[in-house]
C-alpha positions in Angstrom: 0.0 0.0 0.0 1.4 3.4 -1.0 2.0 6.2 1.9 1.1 10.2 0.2 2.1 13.2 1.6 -1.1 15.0 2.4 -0.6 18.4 0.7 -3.1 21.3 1.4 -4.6 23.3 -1.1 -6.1 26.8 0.0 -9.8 27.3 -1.3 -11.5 30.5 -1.4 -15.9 30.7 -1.6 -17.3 33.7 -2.6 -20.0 32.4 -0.7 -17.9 32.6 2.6 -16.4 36.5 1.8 -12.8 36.7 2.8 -12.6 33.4 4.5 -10.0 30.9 3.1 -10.1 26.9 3.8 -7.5 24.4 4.0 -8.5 21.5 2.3 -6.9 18.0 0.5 -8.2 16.0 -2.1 -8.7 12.6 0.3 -10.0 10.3 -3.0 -11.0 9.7 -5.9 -12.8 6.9 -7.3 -15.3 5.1 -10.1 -18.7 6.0 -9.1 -19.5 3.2 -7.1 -23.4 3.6 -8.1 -22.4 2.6 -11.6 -22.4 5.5 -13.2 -19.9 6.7 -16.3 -18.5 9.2 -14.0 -15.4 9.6 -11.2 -16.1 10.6 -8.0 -13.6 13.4 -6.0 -13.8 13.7 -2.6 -11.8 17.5 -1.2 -12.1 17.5 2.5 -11.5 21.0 4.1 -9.9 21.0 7.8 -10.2 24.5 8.5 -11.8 26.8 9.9 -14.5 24.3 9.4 -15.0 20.8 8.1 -16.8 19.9 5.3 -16.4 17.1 2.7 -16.7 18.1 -0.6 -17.7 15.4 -3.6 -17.6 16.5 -7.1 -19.0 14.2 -9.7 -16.4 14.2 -12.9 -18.1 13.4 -16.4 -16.1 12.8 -19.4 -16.6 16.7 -20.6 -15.4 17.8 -17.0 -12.1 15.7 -17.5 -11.7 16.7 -20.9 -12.0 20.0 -20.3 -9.2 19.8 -17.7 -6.9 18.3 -19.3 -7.4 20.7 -22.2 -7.1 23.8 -19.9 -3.5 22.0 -17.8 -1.9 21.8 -21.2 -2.3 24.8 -22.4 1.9 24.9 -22.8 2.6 27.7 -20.4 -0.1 25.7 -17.5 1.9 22.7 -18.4 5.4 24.2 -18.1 4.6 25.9 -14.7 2.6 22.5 -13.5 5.5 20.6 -14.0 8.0 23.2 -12.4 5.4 23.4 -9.2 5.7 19.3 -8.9 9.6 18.7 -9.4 10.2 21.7 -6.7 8.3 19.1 -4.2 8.3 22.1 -1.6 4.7 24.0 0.2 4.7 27.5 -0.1 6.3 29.4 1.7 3.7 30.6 4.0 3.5 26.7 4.9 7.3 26.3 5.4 8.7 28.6 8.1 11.9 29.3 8.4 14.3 27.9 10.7 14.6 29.8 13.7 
């Protein structure tokens, strides 16, 4: 069984003004009813604790990928994942 990392993402709601959650994406999966879809579950921690599930059809997925390799998203993407590091906000320094 593989061990991840859990990274946080910061989400913003216009629905919830300035407020800004921390939240992971905790699975994803097949769409256990059956259905031709995936299922993503993005769990926020703070301030409060929801669980999020977006259902992901084939015209959500291709749209996606369409917009993440746009060559500049792509080029950046990639730069983001080999540096392997939280942002700085996440990382203080040593004291």
């Amino acid at each position: 069984m593989a061990c991840y990392r859990r990274m946080i993402m910061k989400v913003n709601s216009t629905g919830l003004g300035q407020t800004t959650m921390v939240a992971a994406f905790t699975q994803l999966s097949k769409d256990p009813d059956g259905a031709q879809t995936l299922k993503l579950k993005i769990e926020s921690s703070e301030p409060i604790h929801w669980v999020i599930t977006a259902t992901l059809e084939g015209g959500d997925l291709r749209n996606f990928i369409k917009l993440l390799f746009k060559p500049s998203i792509l080029y950046y993407a990639i730069s983001l994942m080999l540096k392997g590091k939280s942002a700085p906000e996440n990382n203080p320094a040593p004291s």
